[in-house]
C-alpha positions in Angstrom: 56.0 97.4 47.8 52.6 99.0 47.1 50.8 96.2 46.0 51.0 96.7 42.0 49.4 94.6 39.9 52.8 92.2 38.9 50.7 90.4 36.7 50.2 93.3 33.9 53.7 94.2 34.3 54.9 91.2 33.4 53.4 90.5 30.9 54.2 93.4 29.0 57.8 92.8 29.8 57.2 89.2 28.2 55.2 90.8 25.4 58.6 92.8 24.8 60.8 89.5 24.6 62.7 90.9 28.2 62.2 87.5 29.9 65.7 87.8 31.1 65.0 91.8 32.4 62.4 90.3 34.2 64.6 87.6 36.1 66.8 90.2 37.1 64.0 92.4 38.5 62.5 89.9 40.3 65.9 89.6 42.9 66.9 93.1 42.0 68.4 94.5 45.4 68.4 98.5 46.5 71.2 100.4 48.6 70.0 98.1 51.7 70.0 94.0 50.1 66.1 94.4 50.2 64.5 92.3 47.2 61.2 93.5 45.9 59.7 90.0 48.1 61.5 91.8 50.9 59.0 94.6 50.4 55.9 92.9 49.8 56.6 90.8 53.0 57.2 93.6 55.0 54.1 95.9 53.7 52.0 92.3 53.3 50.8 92.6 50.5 49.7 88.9 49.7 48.5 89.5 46.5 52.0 91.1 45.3 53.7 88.5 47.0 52.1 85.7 45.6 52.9 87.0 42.0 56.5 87.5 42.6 56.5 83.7 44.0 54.7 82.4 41.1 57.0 84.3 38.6 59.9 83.1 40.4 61.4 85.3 42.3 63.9 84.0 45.2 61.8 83.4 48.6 65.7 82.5 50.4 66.9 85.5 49.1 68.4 88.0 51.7 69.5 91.3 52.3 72.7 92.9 53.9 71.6 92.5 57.1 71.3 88.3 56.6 67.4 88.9 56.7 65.1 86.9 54.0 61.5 88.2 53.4 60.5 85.3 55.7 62.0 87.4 58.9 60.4 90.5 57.6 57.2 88.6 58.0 58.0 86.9 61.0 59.1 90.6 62.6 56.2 92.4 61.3 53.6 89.7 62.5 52.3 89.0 58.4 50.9 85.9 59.0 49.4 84.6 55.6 52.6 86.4 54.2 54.9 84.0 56.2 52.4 80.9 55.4 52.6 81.7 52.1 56.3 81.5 52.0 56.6 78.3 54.3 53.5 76.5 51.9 56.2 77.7 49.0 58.8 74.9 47.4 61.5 76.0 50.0 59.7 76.5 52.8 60.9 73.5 54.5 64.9 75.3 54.0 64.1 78.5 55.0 62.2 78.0 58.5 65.1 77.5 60.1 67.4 79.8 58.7 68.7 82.5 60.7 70.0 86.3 59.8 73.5 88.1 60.9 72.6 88.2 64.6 71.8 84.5 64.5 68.0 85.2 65.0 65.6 82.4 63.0 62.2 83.6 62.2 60.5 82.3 65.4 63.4 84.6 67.3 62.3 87.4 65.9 57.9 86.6 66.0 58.6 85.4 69.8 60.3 88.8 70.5 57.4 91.2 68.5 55.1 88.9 70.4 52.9 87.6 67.4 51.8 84.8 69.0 49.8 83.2 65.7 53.2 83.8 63.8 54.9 82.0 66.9 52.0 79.0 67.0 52.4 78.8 62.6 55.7 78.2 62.9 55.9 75.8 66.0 53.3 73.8 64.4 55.8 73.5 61.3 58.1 72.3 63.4 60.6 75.5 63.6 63.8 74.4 65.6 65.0 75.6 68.8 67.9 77.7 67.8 70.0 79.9 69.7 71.2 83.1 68.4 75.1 84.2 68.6 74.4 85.4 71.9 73.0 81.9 73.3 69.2 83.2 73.5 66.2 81.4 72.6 63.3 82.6 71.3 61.7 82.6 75.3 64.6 84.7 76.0 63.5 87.2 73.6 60.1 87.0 74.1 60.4 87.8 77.6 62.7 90.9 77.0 60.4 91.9 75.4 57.7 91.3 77.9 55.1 89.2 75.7 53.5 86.9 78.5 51.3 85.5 75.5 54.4 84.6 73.6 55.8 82.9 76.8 53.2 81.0 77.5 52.5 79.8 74.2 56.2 78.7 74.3 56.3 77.0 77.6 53.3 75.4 76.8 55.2 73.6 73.8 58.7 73.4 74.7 58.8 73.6 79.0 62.0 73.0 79.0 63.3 76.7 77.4 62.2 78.0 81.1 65.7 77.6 83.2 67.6 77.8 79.7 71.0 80.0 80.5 72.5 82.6 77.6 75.9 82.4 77.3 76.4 84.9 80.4 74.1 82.5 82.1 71.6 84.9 82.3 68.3 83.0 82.3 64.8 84.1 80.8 64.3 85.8 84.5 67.1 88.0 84.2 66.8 89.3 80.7 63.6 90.6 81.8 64.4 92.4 84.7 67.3 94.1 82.6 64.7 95.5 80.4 62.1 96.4 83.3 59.1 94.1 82.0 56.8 93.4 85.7 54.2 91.0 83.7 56.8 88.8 82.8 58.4 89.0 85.2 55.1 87.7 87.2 54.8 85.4 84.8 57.9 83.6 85.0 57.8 83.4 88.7 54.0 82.0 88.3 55.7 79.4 86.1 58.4 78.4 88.6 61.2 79.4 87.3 64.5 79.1 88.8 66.4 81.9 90.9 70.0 80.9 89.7 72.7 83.3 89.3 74.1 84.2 86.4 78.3 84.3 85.6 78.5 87.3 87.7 77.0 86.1 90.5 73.7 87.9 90.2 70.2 87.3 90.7 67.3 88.9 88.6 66.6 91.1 92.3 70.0 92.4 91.9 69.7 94.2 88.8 66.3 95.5 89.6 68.0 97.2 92.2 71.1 97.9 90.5 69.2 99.9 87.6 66.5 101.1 89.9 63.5 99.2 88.3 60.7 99.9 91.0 58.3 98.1 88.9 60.7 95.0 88.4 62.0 95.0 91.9 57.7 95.3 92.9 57.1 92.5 90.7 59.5 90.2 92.6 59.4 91.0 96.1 55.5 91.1 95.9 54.4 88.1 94.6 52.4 85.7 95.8 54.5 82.5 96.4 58.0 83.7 95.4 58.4 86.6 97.3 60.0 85.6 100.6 62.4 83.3 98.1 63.3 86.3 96.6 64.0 88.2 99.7 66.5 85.8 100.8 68.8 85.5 97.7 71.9 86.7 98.8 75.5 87.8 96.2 78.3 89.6 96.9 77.0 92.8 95.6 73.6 92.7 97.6 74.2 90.3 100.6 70.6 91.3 102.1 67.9 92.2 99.8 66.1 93.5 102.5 69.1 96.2 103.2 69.4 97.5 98.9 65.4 98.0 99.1 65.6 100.5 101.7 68.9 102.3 100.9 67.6 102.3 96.8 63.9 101.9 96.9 62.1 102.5 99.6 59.0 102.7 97.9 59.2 99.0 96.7 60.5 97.8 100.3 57.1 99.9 101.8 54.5 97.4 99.4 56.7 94.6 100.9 56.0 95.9 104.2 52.0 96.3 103.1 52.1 92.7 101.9 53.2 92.0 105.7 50.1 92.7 107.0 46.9 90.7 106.0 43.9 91.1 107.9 41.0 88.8 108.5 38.6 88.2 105.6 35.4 89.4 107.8 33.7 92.7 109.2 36.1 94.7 110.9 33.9 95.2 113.9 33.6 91.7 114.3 35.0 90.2 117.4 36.6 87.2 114.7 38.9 90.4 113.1 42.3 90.5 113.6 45.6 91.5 112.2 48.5 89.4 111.5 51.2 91.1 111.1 54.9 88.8 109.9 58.4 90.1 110.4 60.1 88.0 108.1 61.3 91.3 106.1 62.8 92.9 109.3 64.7 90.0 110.3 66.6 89.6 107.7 69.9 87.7 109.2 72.7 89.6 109.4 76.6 88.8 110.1 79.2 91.5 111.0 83.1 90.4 111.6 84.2 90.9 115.0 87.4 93.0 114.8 89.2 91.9 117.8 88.8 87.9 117.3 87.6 87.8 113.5 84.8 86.2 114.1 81.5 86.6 112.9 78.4 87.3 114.9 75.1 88.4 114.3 73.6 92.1 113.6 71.2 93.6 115.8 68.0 94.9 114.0 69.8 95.5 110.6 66.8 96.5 108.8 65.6 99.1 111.5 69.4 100.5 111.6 69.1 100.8 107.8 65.9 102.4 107.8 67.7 104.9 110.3 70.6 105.6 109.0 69.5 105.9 105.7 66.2 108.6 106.9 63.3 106.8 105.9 60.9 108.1 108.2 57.6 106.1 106.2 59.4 103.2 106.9 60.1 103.6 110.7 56.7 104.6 110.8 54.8 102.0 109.2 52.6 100.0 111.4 54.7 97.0 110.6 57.7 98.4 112.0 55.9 100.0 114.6 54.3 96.8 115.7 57.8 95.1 115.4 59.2 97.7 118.0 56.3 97.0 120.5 56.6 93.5 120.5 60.0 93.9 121.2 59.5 96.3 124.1 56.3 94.7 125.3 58.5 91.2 125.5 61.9 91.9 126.9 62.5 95.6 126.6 60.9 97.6 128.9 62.1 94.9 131.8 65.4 95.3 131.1 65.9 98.9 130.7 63.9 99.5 134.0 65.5 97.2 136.1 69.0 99.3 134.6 67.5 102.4 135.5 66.2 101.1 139.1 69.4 99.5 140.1 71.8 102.8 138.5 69.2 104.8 141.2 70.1 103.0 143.9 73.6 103.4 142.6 73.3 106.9 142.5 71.9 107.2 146.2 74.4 105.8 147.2 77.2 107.9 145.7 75.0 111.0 146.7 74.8 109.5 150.2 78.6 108.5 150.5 79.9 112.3 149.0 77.3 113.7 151.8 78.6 111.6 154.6 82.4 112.5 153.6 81.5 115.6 153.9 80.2 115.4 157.5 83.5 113.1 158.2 85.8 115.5 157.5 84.3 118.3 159.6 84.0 115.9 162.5 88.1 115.0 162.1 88.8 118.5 162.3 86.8 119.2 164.9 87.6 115.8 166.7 91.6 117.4 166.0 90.2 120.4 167.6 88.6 119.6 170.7 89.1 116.1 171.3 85.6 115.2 172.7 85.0 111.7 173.1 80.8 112.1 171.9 82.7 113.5 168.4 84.3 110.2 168.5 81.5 107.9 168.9 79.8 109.9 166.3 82.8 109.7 163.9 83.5 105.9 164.4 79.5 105.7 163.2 80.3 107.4 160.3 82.8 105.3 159.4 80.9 102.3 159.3 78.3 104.1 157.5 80.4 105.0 154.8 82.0 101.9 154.8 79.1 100.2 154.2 77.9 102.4 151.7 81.4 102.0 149.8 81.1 98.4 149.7 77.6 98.8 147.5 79.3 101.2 145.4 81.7 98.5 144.6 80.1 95.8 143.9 78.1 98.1 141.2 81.1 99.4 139.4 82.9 95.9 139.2 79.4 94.1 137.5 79.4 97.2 135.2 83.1 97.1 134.8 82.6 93.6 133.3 79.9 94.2 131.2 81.9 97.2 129.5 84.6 94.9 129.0 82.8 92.4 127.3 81.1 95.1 125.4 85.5 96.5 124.2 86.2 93.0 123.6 83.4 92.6 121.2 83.4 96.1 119.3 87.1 97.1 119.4 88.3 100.5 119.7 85.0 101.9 117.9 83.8 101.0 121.3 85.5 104.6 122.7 84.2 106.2 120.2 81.0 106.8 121.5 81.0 109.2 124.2 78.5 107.4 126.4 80.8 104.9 127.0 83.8 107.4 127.6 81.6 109.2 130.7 80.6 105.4 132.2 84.7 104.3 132.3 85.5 108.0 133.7 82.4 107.6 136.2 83.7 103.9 137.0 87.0 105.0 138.1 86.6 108.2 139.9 83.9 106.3 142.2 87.1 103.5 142.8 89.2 106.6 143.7 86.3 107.9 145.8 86.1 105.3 148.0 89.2 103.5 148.2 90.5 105.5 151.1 87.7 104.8 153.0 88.3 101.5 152.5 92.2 101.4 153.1 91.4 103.7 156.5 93.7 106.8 154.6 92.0 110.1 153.8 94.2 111.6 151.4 93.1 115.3 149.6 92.2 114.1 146.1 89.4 111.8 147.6 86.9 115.3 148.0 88.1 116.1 143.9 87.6 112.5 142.9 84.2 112.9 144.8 82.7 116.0 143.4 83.7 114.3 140.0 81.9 111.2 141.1 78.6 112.8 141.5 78.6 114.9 138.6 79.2 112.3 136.5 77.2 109.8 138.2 73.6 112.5 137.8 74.9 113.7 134.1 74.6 109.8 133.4 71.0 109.6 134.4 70.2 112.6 132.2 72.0 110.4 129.5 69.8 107.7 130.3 66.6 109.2 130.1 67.0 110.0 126.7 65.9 106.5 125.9 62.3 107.0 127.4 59.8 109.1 124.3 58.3 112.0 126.4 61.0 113.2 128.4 63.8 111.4 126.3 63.2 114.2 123.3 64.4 117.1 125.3 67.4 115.0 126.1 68.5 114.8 122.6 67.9 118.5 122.0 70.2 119.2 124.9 73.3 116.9 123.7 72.4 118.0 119.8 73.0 122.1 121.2 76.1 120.5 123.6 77.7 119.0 120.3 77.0 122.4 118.5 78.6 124.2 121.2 82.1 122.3 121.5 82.5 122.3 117.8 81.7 126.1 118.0 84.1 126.6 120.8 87.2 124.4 119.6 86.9 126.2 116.1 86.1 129.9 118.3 89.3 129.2 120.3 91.6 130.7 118.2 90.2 133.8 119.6 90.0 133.5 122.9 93.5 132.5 122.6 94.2 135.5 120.7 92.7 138.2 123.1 93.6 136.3 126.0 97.0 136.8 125.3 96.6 140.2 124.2 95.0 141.1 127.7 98.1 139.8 129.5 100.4 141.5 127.8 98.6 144.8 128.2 97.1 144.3 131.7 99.8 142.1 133.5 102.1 144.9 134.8 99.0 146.4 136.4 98.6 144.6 139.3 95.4 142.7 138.1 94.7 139.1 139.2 93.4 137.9 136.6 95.4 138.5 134.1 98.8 138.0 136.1 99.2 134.7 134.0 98.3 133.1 131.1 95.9 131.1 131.8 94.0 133.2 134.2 94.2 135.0 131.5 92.6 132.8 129.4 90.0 131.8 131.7 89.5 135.9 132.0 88.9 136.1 128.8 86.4 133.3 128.7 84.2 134.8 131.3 84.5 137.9 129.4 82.5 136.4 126.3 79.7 135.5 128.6 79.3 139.2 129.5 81.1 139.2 132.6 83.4 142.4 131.3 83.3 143.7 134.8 84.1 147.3 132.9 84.6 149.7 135.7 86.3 148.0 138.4 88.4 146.3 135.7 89.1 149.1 133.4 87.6 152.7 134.8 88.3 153.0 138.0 92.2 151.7 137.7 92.5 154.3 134.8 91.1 157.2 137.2 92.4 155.5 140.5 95.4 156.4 139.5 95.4 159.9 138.6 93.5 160.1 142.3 96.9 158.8 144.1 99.0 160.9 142.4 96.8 164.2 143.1 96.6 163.1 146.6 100.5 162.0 146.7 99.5 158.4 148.1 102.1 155.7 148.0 99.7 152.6 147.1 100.2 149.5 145.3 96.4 149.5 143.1 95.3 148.2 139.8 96.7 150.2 137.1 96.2 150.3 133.2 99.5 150.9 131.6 98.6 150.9 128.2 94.8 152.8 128.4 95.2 153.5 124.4 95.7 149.4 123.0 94.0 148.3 126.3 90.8 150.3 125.4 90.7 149.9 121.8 91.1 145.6 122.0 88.1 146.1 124.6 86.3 147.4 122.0 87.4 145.0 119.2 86.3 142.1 121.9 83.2 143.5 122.7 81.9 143.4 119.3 83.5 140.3 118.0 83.3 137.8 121.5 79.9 139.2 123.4 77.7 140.3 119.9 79.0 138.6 117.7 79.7 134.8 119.0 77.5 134.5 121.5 74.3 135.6 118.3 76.1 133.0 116.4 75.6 130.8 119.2 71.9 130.9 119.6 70.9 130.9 116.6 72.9 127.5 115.9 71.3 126.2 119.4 67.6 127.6 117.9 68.4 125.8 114.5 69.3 123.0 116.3 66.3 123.0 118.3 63.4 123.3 115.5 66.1 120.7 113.2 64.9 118.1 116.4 61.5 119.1 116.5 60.9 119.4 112.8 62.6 115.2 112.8 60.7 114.9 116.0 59.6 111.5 114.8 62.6 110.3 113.2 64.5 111.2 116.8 61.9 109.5 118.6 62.2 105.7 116.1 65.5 106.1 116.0 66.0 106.0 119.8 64.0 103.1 120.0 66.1 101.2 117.7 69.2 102.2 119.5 68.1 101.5 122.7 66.7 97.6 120.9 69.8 97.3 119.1 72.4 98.0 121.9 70.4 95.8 124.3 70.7 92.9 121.8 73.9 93.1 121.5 74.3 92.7 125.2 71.9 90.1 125.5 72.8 86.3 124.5 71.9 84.8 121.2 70.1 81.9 122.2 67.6 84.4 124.7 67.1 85.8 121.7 66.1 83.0 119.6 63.6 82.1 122.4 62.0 85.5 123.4 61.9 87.1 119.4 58.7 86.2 117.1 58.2 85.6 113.6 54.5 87.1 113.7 52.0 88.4 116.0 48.6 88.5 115.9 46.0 90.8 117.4 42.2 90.9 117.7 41.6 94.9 118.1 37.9 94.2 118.7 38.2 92.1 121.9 37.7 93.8 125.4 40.8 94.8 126.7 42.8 93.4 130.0 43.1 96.2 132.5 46.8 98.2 132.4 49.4 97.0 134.5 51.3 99.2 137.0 54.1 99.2 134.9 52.6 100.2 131.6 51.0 102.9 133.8 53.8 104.3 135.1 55.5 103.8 131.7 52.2 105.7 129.6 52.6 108.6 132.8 55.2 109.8 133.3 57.6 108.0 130.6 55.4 107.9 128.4 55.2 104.4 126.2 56.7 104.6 123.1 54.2 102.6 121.4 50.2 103.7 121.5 47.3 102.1 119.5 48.4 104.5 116.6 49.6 101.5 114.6 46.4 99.6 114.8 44.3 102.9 113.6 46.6 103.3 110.7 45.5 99.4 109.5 42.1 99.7 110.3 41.4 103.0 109.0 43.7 102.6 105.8 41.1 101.7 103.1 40.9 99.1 100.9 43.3 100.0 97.9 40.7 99.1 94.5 42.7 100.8 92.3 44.5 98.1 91.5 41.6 95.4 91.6 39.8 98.0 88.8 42.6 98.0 86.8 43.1 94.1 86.2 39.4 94.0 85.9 39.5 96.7 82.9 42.8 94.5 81.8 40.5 91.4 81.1 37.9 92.8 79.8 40.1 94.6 76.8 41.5 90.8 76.7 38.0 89.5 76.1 36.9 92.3 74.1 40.1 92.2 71.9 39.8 87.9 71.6 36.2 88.8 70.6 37.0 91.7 67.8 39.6 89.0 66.5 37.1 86.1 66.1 34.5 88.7 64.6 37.5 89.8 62.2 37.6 86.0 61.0 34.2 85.2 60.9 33.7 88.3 58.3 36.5 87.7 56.2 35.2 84.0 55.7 31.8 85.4 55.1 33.2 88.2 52.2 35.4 85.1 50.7 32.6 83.0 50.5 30.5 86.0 49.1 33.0 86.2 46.4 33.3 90.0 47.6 36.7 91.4 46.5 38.1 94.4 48.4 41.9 95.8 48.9 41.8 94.9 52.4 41.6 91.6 51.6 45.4 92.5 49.6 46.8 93.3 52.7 48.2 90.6 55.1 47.8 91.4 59.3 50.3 92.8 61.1 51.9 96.2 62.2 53.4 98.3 59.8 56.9 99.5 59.8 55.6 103.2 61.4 53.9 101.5 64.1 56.4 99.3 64.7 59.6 102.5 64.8 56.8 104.3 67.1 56.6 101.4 69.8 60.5 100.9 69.7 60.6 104.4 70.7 58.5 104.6 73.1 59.8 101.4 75.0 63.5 102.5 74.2 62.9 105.8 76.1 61.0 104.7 78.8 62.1 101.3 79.9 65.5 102.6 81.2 67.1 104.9 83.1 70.5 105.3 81.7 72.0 105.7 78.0 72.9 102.1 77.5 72.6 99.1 74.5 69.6 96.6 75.1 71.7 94.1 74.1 74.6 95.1 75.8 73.5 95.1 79.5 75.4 92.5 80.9 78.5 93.7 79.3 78.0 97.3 81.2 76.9 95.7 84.1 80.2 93.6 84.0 82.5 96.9 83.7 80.9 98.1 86.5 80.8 95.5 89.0 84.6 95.1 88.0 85.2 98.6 89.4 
C-alpha cells in the first residue's frame, strides 16, 4: 500500500520457515475484500506490485464489491499497473471480467476518461460488454463527458454510437441527463441519431425537463444539428421551440442570436447585409377545433408564448422584431387599414342616419301640426335619405355578421368570452333595430333608444380599435386596464351601495323626497352620492328647518321632510367617510397603479398588441394566403440608399405611428462582436497543446533517467490520480452537475415516476 520493500519481508518470513504465513498474506483481505494487490494497484506502486505478482499473490482476486486489482487500475488510470497485470499469466482471463455492477475494466477507464488505459486495453482486444444496466463503455464515457475517451472509442468500434441501454437511452441521452455540453457537441459532430428512448423522449427533452441551460445550448446551437433538434417533437414537449421560452429563455435567446448572421465584410460596405431566418418562430402548431374536432393551425405560437409567458428580451430581440415588420410591411398594415377605413364610413353613416332621425321626427310632428305641404316635400326627402343610408348600414352589419359567425364556429363559446366581440354582436343588432323601421315604413318609440345605443357603441368601438395602432393605441390600453379595475372595484363595492341605499329609503321615503321614494331611485341616489353629488342642504338642511318654518308660520304644505333627523344624520356621516373618502382614494390610487403598471410594461403592452392584432388577423385569413404571403427569411442591405416613404407609411410613422422603426437594425449593427467565446476555445487548445507537449516531455525524460540507470521513487509510482483527487472531482461534479437530489444512475427511473404522474 505504501510501497514497502516486499522483497526483505519475505524473505525473513522464509528465513523463519512461515512459507505457508506468507501465502496467506499475500490474498489476505481487510473489513472491505481489498487484497494487498488491491492496494498496490490503486496507490501504483509498480514496484510493490510486481513483488506481490512474482511471490504469487492472486491477480483475479476480488473484493466485496466484485472489483479485482485490475479495475482499481483501470479506475484510477495506473497504466503500467494494469499492463503489468494483463502481461501477467492470467491476463488474458481477467480483461474481460466484470465486477457486481457488471462493469469490465474498459467500463470503468472509458468512464474516468483515461484514454491510454482505454487504447491498452482495446489494443488487447478487451470485449464489448454491457453492464447490468445494458451500457457500454461509450455510454459511460460520455456520462461522464470524456470527448477523448469517445473519440478514441468511435474511432475503433463506430458502431457503439446509436447503441440503446436497456431504457433505450442512447449515448446522447445519458449525457444530457448528466449535463455534459462537450459531449454532447461531440456526439452530434459525430452524427448521432435523435431516437427516442422507451419513454418517448429525446435528449432536448430532458435538457429541458432538468433545466440544463448548458445541454439544452449545446443542442439547439450547433452547427448542423440544430434546426433537427428543434423539430423533435413527444408527447411531453410537442414544440421545442414553446419549452425553451416557457423554461429557458436564455437558451431560446442564443437560438435567436444564431438566427441572425451577417455578411462576412465591412459593415459600411454597400455588399453588408443581414439575413435574418424565422425558422424558430414558425414552429408549426395544431390546436383542436372544439366545435368540429378538427385540427387547424396556431397563429404565431412562439410570439403568443413569448407573451403570455413575459419575456420581454424575447419580444424585443431584433429577430422577433424583424419578424413582426415583415409581417406588417406584407399583409398587415393593408388589412387593418382598409378595416378601419371601411368601419369609418360605417360609422358616418350611423352618425348620419341617428342625425337625420332626429330631424324626421320633428318634421312628423310638425307636419301633424301644421300640415304644410313644403314640410312634406322636405320630409318625403328625408325618407329617402335615410333610406338610403340604412341600406349601407346593412350591407355592413350582414358581411360583419358573417365573418363573426365564422369566427363562433371556429373558437366555440371561448369566442364570447372576449368582450370585444360581446360589444360588436350588441353593436350589430341594435343598428338592425335602428333601422328596421325605416325600412318597414313604421316608426315605433324604441327605434330613438335602439339609436342612441347604436352610436355609442358604434364610437366606443373605434376607441377599441385604435388600440391596435403603437402611439395612440397605448393610452387605449391604460383606459380599458383602469375600466377593468373599476367594475371589479364596483361589483365587490356594491354590497354597500346596496346597503346604504336601502338604508336611505327607509329613513327618507316618508319624506316626500323623489329620490328616494323607491328602491332603485334609491339606489341610483346613492350612487350619485359617492361621486360627491350629496346635494347636503337642499336634501338634508333645509327639509329639517323647512319644517319647523311651516309650523311657526301655521302653513298647510306638502314639503320635503326628514322624519328620522337622528339615524338620517348619523348614516350621512358613516357614508360620507366610507363612500366619498374612502372608496373613491381607493379608487385612484388603483387607477394610478394601474397607470405606471402600463407604463412601467410599456414595451411588453406595445409587442404584445402587435401579436394580437397578427395572431387574430391570421386566424381570419385563409391558410393557403398564408403559405404564399409568409417568409422563411429576409434579407436587408442597411447600407443601400433608401427608396423614398410612401404615403401610407407616412401617415402610419405620423400620426399612428409605425410600430416598427430602424431600432432593430441598430441593435445588430451596433451589438459587438462577442470574442469571449473565440478567446476561450483559443486558451482551450493551447492547454491541449501545452498538456500533449508536457506529456511527451514526461516520456522522453523517463526514457532518458532509465537509460541513465538513474533510480528515483517516482519511478515506483505508476501515473494516474490518486484516490483524494479522484473523491475531490466526484464531489465537485456530483454537486454541480444537477439541480435536484437525485441517483446518477437512477435518472431515468425518476424521470419515469414523474412523467407517469
Amino acid at each position: 500500500m505504501y510501497g514497502g520493500r516486499l522483497d526483505e519481508f519475505a524473505h525473513e518470513i522464509t528465513m523463519a520457515n512461515h512459507q505457508g504465513a506468507l501465502e496467506l498474506l499475500l490474498n489476505e483481505k481487510d473489513n472491505t475484500g481489498c487484497s494487498p494487490l488491491h492496494y498496490a494497484s490503486r496507490g501504483g506502486h509498480i514496484r510493490s506490485l510486481e513483488s506481490l505478482i512474482r511471490l504469487g499473490a492472486c491477480v483475479n482476486i476480488k473484493n466485496y464489491n466484485g472489483e479485482s486489482p485490475l479495475h482499481f487500475g483501470a479506475r484510477y488510470g495506473r497504466y503500467n499497473i494494469v499492463k503489468r497485470l494483463l502481461n501477467s499469466e492470467k491476463g488474458a482471463f481477467i480483461i474481460n471480467e466484470s465486477d457486481g455492477e457488471g462493469l469490465t475494466p474498459l467500463h470503468i477507464a472509458s468512464q474516468q476518461g483515461h484514454t491510454k488505459v482505454v487504447q491498452l486495453f482495446l489494443n488487447r482486444g478487451a470485449l464489448l460488454h454491457r453492464d447490468h444496466k445494458g451500457r457500454n463503455p461509450l455510454h459511460l464515457a460520455a456520462m461522464s463527458g470524456h470527448t477523448q475517451t469517445i473519440e478514441l472509442l468511435h474511432s475503433v468500434h463506430s458502431h457503439l454510437l446509436d447503441q440503446c441501454d436497456k431504457d433505450k437511452n442512447t449515448a446522447l441521452h445519458l449525457a444530457t441527463m448528466e449535463n455534459k455540453p462537450n459531449a454532447i457537441t461531440l456526439l452530434l459532430y459525430m452524427n448521432c441519431k435523435l431516437l427516442f428512448n422507451s419513454l418517448d423522449l429525446s435528449a432536448i427533452d430532458y435538457a429541458i425537463y432538468y433545466k440544463f441551460p448548458e445541454a439544452a445550448l449545446a443542442m439547439v446551437t450547433h452547427d448542423s444539428r440544430a434546426e433537427e433538434i428543434m423539430t423533435l417533437k413527444s408527447d411531453r414537449h410537442p414544440c421545442v421551440t414553446l419549452a425553451l421560452i416557457a423554461s429557458m429563455p436564455r437558451v431560446f435567446e442564443a437560438v435567436q442570436d444564431k438566427c441572425i448572421t451577417k455578411a462576412n465584410c465591412k459593415k459600411d460596405s454597400k455588399q453588408f447585409y443581414i439575413k435574418y431566418s424565422f425558422s424558430c418562430l414558425q414552429c408549426p402548431m395544431v390546436q383542436k377545433n372544439g366545435a368540429t374536432g378538427t385540427l387547424k393551425p396556431t397563429p404565431l405560437p412562439a410570439l403568443n408564448a413569448m407573451v403570455n409567458h413575459g419575456r420581454v428580451e424575447l419580444l424585443a430581440h431584433p429577430l422577433s422584431q424583424k419578424y413582426l415588420q415583415m409581417k406588417w410591411n406584407t399583409y398587415g398594415k393593408y388589412f387593418h387599414l382598409a378595416h378601419l377605413l371601411f368601419y369609418t364610413i360605417f360609422l358616418i353613416f350611423v352618425t348620419l342616419f341617428s342625425s337625420q332621425l332626429m330631424v324626421y321626427n320633428n318634421q312628423d310632428n310638425m307636419y301633424n301640426a301644421t300640415s304644410n305641404a313644403l314640410l312634406t316635400v322636405d320630409t318625403t326627402t328625408n325618407v329617402a335619405t335615410l333610406k338610403t343610408v340604412a341600406v349601407m348600414i346593412v350591407i355592413y352589419v350582414f358581411m360583419n355578421s358573417a365573418r363573426e359567425g365564422i369566427q363562433f364556429y371556429q373558437q366555440g363559446w371561448p369566442y364570447l368570452l372576449d368582450p370585444t366581440n360581446v360589444v360588436a354582436i350588441l353593436l350589430y343588432f341594435s343598428a338592425i333595430a335602428m333601422i328596421a323601421p325605416i325600412l318597414t315604413n313604421c316608426l315605433p318609440e324604441y327605434q330613438i333608444s335602439f339609436a342612441s345605443i347604436t352610436v355609442f357603441l358604434s364610437w366606443f368601438t373605434l376607441l377599441l380599435n385604435l388600440q391596435r395602432f403603437d402611439q395612440v393605441g397605448i393610452y387605449v390600453v391604460m383606459f380599458l386596464e383602469i375600466l377593468q379595475t373599476l367594475i371589479k372595484v364596483l361589483l365587490l363595492f356594491s354590497i354597500l351601495i346596496a346597503a346604504f341605499g336601502l338604508a336611505f329609503y327607509i329613513l327618507l321615503s316618508r319624506g316626500n323626497h323623489l329620490s328616494f321614494s323607491t328602491i332603485p331611485m334609491s339606489l341610483l341616489r346613492t350612487f350619485a352620492m359617492m361621486l360627491g353629488e350629496i346635494d347636503l342642504l337642499g336634501t338634508y338642511i333645509q327639509p329639517l328647518y323647512a319644517e319647523d318654518d311651516d309650523q311657526e308660520n301655521g302653513q298647510a304644505r306638502t314639503p320635503r321632510t326628514i322624519p328620522y333627523p337622528v339615524p338620517v344624520f348619523l348614516m350621512l356621516g358613516v357614508f360620507m367617510v366610507l363612500m366619498p373618502i374612502l372608496l373613491m382614494n381607493l379608487l385612484i390610487g388603483l387607477a394610478v397603479g394601474d397607470i405606471e403598471s402600463v407604463r412601467r410594461n410599456a414595451q411588453l403592452k406595445r409587442l404584445a398588441m402587435q401579436v394580437v392584432l397578427h395572431t387574430e388577423l391570421e386566424r381570419k385569413l385563409p391558410r393557403v394566403l398564408m403559405e404564399k404571403i409568409d417568409k422563411a427569411e429576409q434579407i436587408e442591405y442597411p447600407n443601400e440608399r433608401k427608396t423614398k416613404m410612401g404615403f401610407l407609411d407616412f401617415i402610419l410613422r405620423k400620426w399612428f405611428c409605425n410600430p416598427f422603426s430602424d431600432d432593430a437594425i441598430e441593435m445588430v449593427l451596433e451589438n459587438n462582436e462577442n470574442h469571449l467565446a473565440d478567446e476561450i476555445g483559443k486558451v482551450k487548445d493551447r492547454l491541449k497543446t501545452i498538456t500533449s507537449s508536457l506529456e511527451n516531455q514526461q516520456t522522453f525524460l523517463r526514457l532518458i533517467i532509465q537509460k541513465m540507470e538513474i533510480k528515483t521513487e517516482e519511478d515506483e509510482v505508476d501515473e494516474g490520480v490518486s484516490a483524494k483527487e479522484m473523491a475531490f472531482t466526484n464531489n465537485i461534479n456530483g454537486k454541480w452537475s444537477s439541480p435536484r437530489v437525485r441517483t446518477k444512475l437512477k435518472t431515468s427511473f425518476s424521470f419515469s415516476k414523474c412523467h407517469t404522474k
